[in-house]
C-alpha positions in Angstrom: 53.1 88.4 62.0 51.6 86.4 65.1 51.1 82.9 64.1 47.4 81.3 64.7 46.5 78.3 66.5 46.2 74.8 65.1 42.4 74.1 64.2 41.1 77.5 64.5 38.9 79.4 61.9 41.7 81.2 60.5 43.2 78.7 57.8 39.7 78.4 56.3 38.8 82.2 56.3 42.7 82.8 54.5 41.6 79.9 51.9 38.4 81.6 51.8 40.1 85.0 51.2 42.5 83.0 49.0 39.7 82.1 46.7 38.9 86.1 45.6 43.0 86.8 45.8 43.5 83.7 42.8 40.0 85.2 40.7 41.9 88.7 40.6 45.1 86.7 40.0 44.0 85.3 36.7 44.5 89.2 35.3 46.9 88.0 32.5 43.6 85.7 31.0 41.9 88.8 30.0 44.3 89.8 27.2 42.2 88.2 24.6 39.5 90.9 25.6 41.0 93.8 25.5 43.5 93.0 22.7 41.4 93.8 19.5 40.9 97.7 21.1 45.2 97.9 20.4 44.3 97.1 17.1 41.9 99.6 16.6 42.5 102.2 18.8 46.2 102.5 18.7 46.6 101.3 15.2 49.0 97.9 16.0 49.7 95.0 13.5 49.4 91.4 13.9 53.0 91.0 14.8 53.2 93.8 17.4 50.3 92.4 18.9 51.8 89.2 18.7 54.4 90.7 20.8 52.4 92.2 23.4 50.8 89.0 24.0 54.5 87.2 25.0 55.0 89.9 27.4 51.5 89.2 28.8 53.1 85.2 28.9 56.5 86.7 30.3 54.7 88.3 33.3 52.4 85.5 34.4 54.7 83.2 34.5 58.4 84.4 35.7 57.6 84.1 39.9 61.2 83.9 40.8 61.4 87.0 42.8 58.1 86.2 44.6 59.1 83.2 45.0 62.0 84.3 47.1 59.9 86.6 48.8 58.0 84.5 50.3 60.5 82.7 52.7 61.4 86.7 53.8 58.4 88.3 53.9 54.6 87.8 54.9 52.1 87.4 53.1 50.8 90.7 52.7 54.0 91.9 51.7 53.9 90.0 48.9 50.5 90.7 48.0 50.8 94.4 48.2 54.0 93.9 45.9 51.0 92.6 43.3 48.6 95.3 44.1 51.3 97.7 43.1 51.9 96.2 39.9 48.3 95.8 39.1 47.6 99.5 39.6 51.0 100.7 37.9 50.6 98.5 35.0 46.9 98.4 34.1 46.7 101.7 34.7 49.6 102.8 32.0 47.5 100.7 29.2 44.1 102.3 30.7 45.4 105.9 29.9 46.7 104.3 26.4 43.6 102.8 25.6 41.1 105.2 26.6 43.2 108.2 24.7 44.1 109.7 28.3 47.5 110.2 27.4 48.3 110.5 23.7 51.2 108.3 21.9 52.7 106.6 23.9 56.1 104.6 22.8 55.1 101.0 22.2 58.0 99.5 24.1 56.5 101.3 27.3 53.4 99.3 26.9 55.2 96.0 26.3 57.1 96.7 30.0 53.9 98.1 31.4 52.2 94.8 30.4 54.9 92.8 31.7 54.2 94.6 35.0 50.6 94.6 35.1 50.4 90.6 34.9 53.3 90.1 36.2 51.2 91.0 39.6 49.4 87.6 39.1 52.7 85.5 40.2 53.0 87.4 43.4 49.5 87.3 44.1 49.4 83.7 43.3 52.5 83.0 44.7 51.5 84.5 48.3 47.9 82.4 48.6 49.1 79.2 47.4 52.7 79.4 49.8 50.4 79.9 52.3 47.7 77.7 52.1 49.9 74.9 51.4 52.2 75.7 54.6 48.6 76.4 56.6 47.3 72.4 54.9 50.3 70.6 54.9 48.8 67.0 55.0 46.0 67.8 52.6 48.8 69.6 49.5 47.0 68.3 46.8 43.4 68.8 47.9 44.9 72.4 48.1 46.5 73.0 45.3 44.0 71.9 42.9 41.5 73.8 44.6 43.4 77.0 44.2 44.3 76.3 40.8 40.7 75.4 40.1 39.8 78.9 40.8 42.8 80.5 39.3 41.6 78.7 35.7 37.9 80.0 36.5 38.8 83.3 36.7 39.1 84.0 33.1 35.2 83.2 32.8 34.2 85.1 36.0 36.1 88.5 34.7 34.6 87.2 30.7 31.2 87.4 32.3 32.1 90.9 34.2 33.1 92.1 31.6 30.5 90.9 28.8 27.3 91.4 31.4 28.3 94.8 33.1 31.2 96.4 31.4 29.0 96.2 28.0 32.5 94.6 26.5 34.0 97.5 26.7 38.1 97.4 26.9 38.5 100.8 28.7 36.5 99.9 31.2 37.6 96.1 32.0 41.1 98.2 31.9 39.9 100.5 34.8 38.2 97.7 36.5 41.2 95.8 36.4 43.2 99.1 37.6 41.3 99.8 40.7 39.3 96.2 41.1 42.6 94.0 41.5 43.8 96.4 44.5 40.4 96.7 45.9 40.2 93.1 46.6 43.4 91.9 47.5 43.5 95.0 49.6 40.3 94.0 51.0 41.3 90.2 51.7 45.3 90.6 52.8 44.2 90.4 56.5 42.8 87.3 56.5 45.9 85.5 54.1 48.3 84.7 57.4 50.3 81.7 58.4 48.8 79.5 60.7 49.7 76.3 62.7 49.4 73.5 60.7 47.5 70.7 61.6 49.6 67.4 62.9 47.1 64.9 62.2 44.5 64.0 59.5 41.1 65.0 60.5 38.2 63.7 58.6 35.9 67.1 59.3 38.2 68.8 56.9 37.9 66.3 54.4 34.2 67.2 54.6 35.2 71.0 54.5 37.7 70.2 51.4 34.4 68.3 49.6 32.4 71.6 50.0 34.6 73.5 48.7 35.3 71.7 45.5 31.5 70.4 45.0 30.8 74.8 45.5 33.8 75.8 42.6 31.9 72.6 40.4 28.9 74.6 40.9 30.4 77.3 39.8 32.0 76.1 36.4 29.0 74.8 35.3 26.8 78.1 35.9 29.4 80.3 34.2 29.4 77.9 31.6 25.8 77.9 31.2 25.3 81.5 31.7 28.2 82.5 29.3 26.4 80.4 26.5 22.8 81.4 27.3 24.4 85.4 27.1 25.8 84.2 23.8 22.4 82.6 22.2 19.7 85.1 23.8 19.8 88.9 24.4 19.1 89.4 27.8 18.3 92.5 29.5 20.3 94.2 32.3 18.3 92.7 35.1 18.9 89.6 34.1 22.6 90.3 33.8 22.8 91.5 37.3 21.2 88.7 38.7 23.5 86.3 37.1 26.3 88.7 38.1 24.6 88.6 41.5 24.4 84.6 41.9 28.2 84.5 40.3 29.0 86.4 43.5 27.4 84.2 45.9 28.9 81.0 44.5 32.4 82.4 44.9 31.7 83.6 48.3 30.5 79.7 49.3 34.1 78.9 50.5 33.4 81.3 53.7 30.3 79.6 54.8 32.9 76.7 56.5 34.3 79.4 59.2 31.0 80.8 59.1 29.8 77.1 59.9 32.6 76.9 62.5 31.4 80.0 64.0 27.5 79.7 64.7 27.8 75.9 65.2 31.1 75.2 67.6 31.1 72.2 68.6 34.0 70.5 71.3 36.7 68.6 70.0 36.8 65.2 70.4 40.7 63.5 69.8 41.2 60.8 67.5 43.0 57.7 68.5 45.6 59.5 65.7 45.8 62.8 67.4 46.5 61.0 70.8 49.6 59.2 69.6 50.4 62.8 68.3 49.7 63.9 71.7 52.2 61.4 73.3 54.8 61.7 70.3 55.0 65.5 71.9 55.1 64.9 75.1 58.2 61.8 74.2 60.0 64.9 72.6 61.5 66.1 75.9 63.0 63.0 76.9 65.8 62.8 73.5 66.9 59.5 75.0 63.9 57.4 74.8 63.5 54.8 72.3 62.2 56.9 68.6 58.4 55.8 67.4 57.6 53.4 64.9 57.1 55.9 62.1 60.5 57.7 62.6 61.7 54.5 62.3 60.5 54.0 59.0 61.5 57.0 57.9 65.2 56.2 59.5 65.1 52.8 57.8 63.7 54.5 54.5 66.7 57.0 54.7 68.9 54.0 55.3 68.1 52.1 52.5 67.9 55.2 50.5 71.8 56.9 50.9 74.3 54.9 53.4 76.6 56.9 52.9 75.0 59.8 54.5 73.5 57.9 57.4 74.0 60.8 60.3 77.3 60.1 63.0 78.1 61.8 66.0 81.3 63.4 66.2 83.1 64.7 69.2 83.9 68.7 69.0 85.2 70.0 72.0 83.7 68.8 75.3 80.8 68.2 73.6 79.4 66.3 70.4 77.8 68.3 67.5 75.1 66.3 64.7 77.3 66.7 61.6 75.7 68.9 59.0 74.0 66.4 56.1 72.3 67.2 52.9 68.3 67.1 52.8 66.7 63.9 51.3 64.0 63.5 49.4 61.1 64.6 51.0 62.3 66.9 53.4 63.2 70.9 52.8 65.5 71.8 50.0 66.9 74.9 48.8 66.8 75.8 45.6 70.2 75.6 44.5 70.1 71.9 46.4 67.6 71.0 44.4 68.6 71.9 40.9 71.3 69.1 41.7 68.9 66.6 41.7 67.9 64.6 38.9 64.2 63.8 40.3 63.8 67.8 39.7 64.6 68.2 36.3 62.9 64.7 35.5 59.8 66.8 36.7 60.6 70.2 35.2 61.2 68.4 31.9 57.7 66.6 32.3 55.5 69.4 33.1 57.6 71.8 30.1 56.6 68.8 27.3 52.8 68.5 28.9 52.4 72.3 29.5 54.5 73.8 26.7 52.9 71.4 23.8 48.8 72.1 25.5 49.7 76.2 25.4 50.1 75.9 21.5 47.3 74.6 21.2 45.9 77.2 23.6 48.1 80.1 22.3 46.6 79.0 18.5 43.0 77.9 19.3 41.3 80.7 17.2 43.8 79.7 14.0 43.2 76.4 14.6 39.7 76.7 14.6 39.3 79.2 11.3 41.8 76.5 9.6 38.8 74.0 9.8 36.3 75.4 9.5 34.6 76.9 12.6 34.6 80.6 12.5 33.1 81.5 15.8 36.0 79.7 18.4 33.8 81.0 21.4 32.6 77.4 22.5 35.7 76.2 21.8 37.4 78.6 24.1 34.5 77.9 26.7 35.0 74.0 26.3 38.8 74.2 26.8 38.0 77.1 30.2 35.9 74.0 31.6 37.9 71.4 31.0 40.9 73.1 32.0 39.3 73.4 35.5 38.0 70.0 35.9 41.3 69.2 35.2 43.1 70.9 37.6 40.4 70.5 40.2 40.3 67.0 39.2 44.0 66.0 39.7 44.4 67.3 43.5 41.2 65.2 43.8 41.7 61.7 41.8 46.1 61.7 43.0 45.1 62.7 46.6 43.1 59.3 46.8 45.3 56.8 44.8 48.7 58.0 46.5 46.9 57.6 50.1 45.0 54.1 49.4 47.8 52.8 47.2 51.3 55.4 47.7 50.9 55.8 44.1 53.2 58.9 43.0 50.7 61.8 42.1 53.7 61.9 38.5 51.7 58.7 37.1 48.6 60.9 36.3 50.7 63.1 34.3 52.1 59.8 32.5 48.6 59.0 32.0 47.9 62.3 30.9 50.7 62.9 28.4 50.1 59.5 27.0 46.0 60.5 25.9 47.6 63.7 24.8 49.8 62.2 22.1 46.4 59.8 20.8 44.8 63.9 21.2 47.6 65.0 19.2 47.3 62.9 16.3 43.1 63.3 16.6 43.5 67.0 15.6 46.6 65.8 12.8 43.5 63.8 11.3 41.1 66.3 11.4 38.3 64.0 11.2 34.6 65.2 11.2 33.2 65.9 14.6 36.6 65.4 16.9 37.4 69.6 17.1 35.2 69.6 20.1 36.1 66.5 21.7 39.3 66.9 21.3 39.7 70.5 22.7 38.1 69.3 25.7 40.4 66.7 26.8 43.3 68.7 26.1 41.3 71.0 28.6 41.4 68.1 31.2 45.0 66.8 30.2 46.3 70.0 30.1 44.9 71.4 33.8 46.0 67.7 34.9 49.6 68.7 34.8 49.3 72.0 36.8 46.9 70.2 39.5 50.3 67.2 39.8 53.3 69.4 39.5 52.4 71.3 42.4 52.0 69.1 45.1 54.4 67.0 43.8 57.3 69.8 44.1 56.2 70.4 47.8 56.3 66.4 48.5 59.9 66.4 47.3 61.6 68.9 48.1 59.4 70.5 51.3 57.9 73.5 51.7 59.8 75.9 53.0 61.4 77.1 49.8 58.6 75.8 47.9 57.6 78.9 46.8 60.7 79.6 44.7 61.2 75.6 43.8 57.7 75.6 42.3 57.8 79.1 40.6 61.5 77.8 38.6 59.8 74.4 37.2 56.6 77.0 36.4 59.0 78.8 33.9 58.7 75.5 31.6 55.3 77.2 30.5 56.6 80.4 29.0 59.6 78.1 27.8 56.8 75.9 25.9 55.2 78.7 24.9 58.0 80.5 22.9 59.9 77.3 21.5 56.3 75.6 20.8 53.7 78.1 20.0 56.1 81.2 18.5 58.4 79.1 16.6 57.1 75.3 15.8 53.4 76.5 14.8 54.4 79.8 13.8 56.8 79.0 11.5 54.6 75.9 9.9 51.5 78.1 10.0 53.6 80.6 7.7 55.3 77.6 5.7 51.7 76.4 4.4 50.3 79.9 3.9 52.9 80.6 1.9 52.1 77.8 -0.2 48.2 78.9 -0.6 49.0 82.2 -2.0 47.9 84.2 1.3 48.4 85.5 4.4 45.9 83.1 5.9 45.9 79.3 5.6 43.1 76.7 5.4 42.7 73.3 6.0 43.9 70.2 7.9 47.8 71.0 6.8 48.3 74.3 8.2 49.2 72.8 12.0 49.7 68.6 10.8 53.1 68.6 11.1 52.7 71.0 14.7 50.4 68.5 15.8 52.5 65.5 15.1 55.6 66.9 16.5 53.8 67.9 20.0 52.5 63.7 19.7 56.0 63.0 19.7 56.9 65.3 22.5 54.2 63.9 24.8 55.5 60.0 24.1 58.9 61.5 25.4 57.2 63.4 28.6 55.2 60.1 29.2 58.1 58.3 29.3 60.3 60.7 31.7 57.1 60.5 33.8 57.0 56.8 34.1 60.6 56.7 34.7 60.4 59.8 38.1 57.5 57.8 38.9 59.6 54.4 39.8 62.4 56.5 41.0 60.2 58.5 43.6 57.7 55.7 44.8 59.8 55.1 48.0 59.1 58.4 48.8 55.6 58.3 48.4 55.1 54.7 50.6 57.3 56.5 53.2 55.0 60.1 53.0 51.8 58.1 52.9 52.6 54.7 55.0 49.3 53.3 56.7 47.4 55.8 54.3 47.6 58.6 55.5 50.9 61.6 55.2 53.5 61.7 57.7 56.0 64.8 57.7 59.5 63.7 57.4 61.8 64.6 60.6 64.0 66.7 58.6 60.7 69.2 57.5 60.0 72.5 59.1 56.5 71.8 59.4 
């Protein structure tokens, strides 16, 4: 596939396109929808549904092979790959669900669910490679715009499917059959690598503001529309308007190339981009002195590992670089950077922050019924809102402090983890008036650590195999999720059940003892966060050194 030229429309049409590829993306969030229709339709228990729903967990999250696939193939490779599964999987539990076919085994629909959201890893996987390799200098601003949307687009299908599918399961089943395809089908021409920039430009931090002041927009009217849909009846023009303006709002991301289009205007280079200019020019003459910042980063390296500091050696008639491993901050493989103790510091973080705020997640409707509120709609809404200011918020709020001060983006998930354990031991107390408050800064602690581990992976280990690196510490969620959810508040859920007679429990003790164990395990991911935070601040003050980021030499990009 041709690659684009630096500063043209393309990157911003692709993160445009990118937006729609993460809404369809977010596939696996529509379980809870379609879920009670097994029940009634195909006549499934409690525990096989249980089941169904770790295979919907399994498929979302295991991105290994896409992961791979992105250093091998482009983009639309790897997005028809996800079309494929989409259509093949939805479209087995659409001829289950609306009696099509008759009977069919139940282990067929746990693999066919595995493959139907298994589709949102390699559609994920292909926009956020890509945009992050297309916005180099900008990772976090990227990512937690991307995974902004991705957590949105639970409500955006909840309102498709509440305001024009009449909440019917067959049909969001079908939609999500042909509709997935349709758009990633529709948008795979515009996802393409492009040059990255070399240079910080403040028009796209402008650009970057739009776009995330647009998705808050957003948030807030599904928000609002979801509740007024759930107070008032409203009639079907009033659906389809909202429907209409939903539309709109997520099309607001295009209006930058469309800007860039009717409105050209000629370049004018920054004293920044003309020391860029002359730092390519210097390139053809090897022997001249190095710049300033590649010394820094030699001196960084230096100071870093001298036993690796590189050495000519004389081969032949001529002299070869000898071969040296990659330091931090430049492009690992995967298999060099499961050596590394800065990678399984993060993995370990991000499994304790995401893995203890999925059982909540994974339990919300229990948890709710347990005290008291019946109806867990707002608190599902509350934790959907939070979740994306979260995310959104993270790329925003560590993209300023590691620029202005080179603070490592891994505090804010020390800070995170460390309100999550006083969160923790809020819901243990169960006092009057805290459900709500306290399932919506989970929401924001919880999207926090997606929005930081992201970035963070790219920043340390590059970005060439980022796409695999950040897919292997992603399997921390379904980890979480089974040792967690399944057993921890499964088992202690059961435990106190047991003791009231019933198959149903009631009251503050039926998830105390979960609740205090996950405060425990969020002191222990605070402190592995403050410790990779002091052990990876070099790295950040040589990446962001006079503010702004500076690829290090031994990077692809």
């Amino acid at each position: 596939m041709a690659v684009l030229k630096e500063g043209s429309r393309p990157p911003w049409v692709g993160l445009g396109a990118a937006v729609w590829v993460e809404i369809a993306a977010g596939n696996a969030y529509t379980f809870p929808l379609y879920s009670p229709s097994l029940k009634s339709i195909l006549g499934f228990n409690q525990q096989q549904l249980t089941l169904l729903g770790v295979a919907n967990d399994i498929g979302e999250s295991v991105g290994i092979l896409p992961g791979l696939a992105c250093n091998k193939y482009p983009p639309w490779v790897v997005l028809l790959v996800g079309v494929c599964l989409s259509f093949l999987g939805y479209g087995v539990f659409w001829l289950a669900v609306s009696e099509t076919v008759q009977s069919l085994p139940y282990w067929a629909l746990w693999i066919a669910l595995c493959i139907a959201t298994n589709s949102s890893a390699w559609l994920g996987t292909a926009v956020l490679v890509t945009n992050m390799r297309n916005f180099p200098l900008s990772r976090g601003t990227v990512a937690g715009i991307l995974k902004g949307y991705i957590g949105l687009s639970g409500a955006v299908l909840t309102e498709f499917y509440s305001m024009i599918l009449n909440q019917s399961a067959s049909s969001l089943l079908l939609a999500l059959t042909l509709g997935i395809p349709t758009i990633c089908l529709l948008m795979m021409y515009f996802v393409r690598p492009c040059n990255s920039a070399s240079v910080e430009n403040s028009t796209e931090d402008c650009h970057f503001l739009f776009i995330q002041a647009a998705s808050l927009v957003l948030a807030g009217y599904l928000l609002t529309t979801t509740l007024l849909k759930d107070l008032l009846s409203l009639g079907d023009t009033i659906s389809y308007i909202f429907i209409a303006v939903m539309v709109f709002l997520l099309l607001a991301p295009l209006a930058i190339p469309l800007k860039m289009t009717l409105f050209p205007h000629k370049k004018v280079r920054t004293p920044a981009e003309v020391i860029a200019f002359d730092t390519e020019i210097n390139i053809s003459a090897p022997l001249l002195n190095p710049s300033s910042s590649e010394t820094q980063l030699g001196s960084f390296y230096e100071q870093e590992d001298m036993s690796e500091v590189d050495m000519l050696i004389a081969v032949g008639e001529g002299a070869v670089k000898k071969k040296r491993k990659p330091r931090r901050g430049e492009d690992f493989k995967i298999t060099e950077a499961i050596v590394k103790a800065d990678f399984w510091l993060l993995w370990f973080v991000y499994f304790l922050g995401v893995g203890s705020g999925v059982t909540v997640l994974n339990n919300l409707a229990q948890i709710g019924v347990s005290l008291g509120v019946n109806d867990v709609t707002v608190l599902l809404s509350l934790f959907s809102f939070f979740n994306f200011i979260g995310r959104l918020g993270a790329g925003v709020v560590s993209e300023h402090f590691v620029r202005s001060k080179t603070i490592p983006r891994t505090f804010w998930m020390a800070v995170t983890q460390l309100i999550m354990v006083l969160i923790f031991l809020l819901y243990a107390s169960a006092l009057n008036g805290t459900l709500y408050a306290a399932t919506g800064l989970l929401g924001i602690c919880y999207g926090v650590q997606f929005g930081i581990m992201i970035p963070t992976a790219s920043e340390l280990f590059g970005l060439k195999h980022f796409g695999i690196i950040f897919n292997f510490i992603q399997l921390g969620n379904p980890v979480g999720a089974i040792l967690f959810s399944a057993l921890l508040a499964g088992q202690v859920y059961d435990t106190e059940a047991a003791k009231q007679m019933g198959s149903s429990c009631i009251g503050p003790s039926c998830f105390r003892l979960t609740f205090l164990i996950l405060s425990g395990l969020c002191g222990l991911g605070t402190l592995l966060a403050v410790i990779l935070t002091v052990r990876i601040r070099p790295v950040y003050q040589m990446l962001y050194a006079g503010g702004s980021f500076r690829l290090p030499p031994g990077s692809g990009h």
